[in-house]
N, C-alpha and C positions, 0 to 999 in steps of 0.2 A: 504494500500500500504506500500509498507517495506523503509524501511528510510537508503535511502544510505550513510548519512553521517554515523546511526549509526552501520550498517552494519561494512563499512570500520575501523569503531571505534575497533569496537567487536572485528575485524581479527587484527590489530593492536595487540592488550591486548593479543591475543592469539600466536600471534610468540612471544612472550615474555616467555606467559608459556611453550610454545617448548623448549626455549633457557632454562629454570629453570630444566623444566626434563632431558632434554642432560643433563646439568650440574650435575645434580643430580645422574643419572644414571651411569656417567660417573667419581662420585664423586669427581667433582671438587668443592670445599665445595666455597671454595671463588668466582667463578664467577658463581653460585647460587646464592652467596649471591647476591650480583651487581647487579644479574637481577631480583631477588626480589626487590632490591629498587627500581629499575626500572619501571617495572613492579606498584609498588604501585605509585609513583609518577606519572605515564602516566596515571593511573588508576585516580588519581582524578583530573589530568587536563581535563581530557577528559567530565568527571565527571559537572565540576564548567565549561566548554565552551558551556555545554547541546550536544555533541557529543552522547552522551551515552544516552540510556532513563534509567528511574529508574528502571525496569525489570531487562536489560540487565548490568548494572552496578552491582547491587543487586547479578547477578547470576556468574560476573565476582569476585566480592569481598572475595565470600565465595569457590572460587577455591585459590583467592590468599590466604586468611585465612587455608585453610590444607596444602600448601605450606608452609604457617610461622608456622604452627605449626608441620612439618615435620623437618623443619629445627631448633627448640629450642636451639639444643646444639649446633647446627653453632658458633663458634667464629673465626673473625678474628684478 
């Protein structure tokens, strides 16, 4: 049976990556940036509350991880 807290978790981490590519897309370097913190910081609350299972975390992380490394030369 599917795990609706972590379900809701998942969709959570995922309007975040929405907000990263708008941003991106629309090359707003600085509120990418934001939502990458974001984005990583909900990522492991979500994480350390057990919202997340370690699959779905696992496959959340390594979307955040080509985000951050798309973004390298970001400076604010």
């Amino acid at each position: 049976m599917f795990n609706s807290k972590s379900k809701t978790a998942r969709k959570e981490v995922e309007a975040i990556f929405n907000e990263i590519q708008i941003n991106l897309e629309n090359n707003y370097k600085d509120l990418a940036i934001g939502a990458r913190k974001n984005a990583e910081k909900r990522l492991g609350e979500l994480k350390d509350d057990g919202s997340l299972s370690e699959k779905d975390y696992t496959k959340l992380k390594n979307t955040l991880d080509d985000y951050t490394k798309r973004m390298e030369g970001y400076h604010h």
